[in-house]
C-alpha positions in Angstrom: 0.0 0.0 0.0 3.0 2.6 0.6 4.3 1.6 -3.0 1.0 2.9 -4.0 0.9 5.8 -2.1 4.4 6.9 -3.1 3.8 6.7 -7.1 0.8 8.6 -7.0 2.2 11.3 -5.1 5.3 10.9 -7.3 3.1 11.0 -10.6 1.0 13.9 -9.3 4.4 15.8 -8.5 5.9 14.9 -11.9 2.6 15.7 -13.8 2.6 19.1 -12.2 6.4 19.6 -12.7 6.0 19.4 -16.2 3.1 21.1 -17.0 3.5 24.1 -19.1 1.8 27.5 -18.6 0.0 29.5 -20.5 1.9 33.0 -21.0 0.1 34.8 -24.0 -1.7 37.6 -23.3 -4.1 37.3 -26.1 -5.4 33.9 -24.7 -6.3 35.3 -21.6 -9.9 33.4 -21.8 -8.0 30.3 -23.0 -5.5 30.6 -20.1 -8.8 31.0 -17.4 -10.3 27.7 -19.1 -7.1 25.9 -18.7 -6.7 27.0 -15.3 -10.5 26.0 -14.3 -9.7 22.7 -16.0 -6.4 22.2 -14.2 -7.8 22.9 -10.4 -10.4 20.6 -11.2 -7.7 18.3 -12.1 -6.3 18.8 -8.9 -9.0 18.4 -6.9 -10.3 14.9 -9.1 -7.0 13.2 -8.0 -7.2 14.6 -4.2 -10.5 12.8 -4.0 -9.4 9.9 -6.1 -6.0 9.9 -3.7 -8.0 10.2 -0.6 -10.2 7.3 -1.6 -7.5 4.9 -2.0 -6.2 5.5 2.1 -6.6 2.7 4.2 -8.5 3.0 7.6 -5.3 2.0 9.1 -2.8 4.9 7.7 -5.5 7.4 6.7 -4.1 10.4 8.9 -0.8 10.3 7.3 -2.7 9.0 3.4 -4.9 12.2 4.0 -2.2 14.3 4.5 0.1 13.4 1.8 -3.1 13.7 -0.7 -3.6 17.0 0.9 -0.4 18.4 0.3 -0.3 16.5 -3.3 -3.3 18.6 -3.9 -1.7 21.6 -3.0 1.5 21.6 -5.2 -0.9 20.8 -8.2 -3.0 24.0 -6.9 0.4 25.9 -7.4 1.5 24.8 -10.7 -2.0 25.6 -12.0 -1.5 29.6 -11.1 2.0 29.3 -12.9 
């Protein structure tokens, strides 16, 4: 279950290390879709992440899906 744990955090992290930001001015609307569509991302894969703790470890599942969401919350405003 750690094994588990660890690559999707490490995917999440990766995924939102390498996404690439929107910097034209003219595709401002474009750049507000992409950024709706990438917090909702973010929060689809806390749940999903979230859902996959075990009632044993959950506290410390919880929180690592909870900070995972967070770092993809920041490379979305990038």
């Amino acid at each position: 279950m750690k094994s588990l744990l660890l690559t999707v955090v490490f995917a999440s992290l990766t995924g939102a290390a390498l996404a690439t930001p929107i910097s034209s001015r003219g595709n401002l609307r474009v750049a507000d879709a992409a950024a709706d569509a990438c917090f909702a991302s973010c929060a689809s894969h806390a749940e999903s992440c979230k859902r996959t703790c075990p009632a044993t470890l959950s506290t410390p599942c919880i929180s690592a899906c909870d900070s995972q969401a967070q770092t993809c919350r920041l490379g979305c405003q990038r």
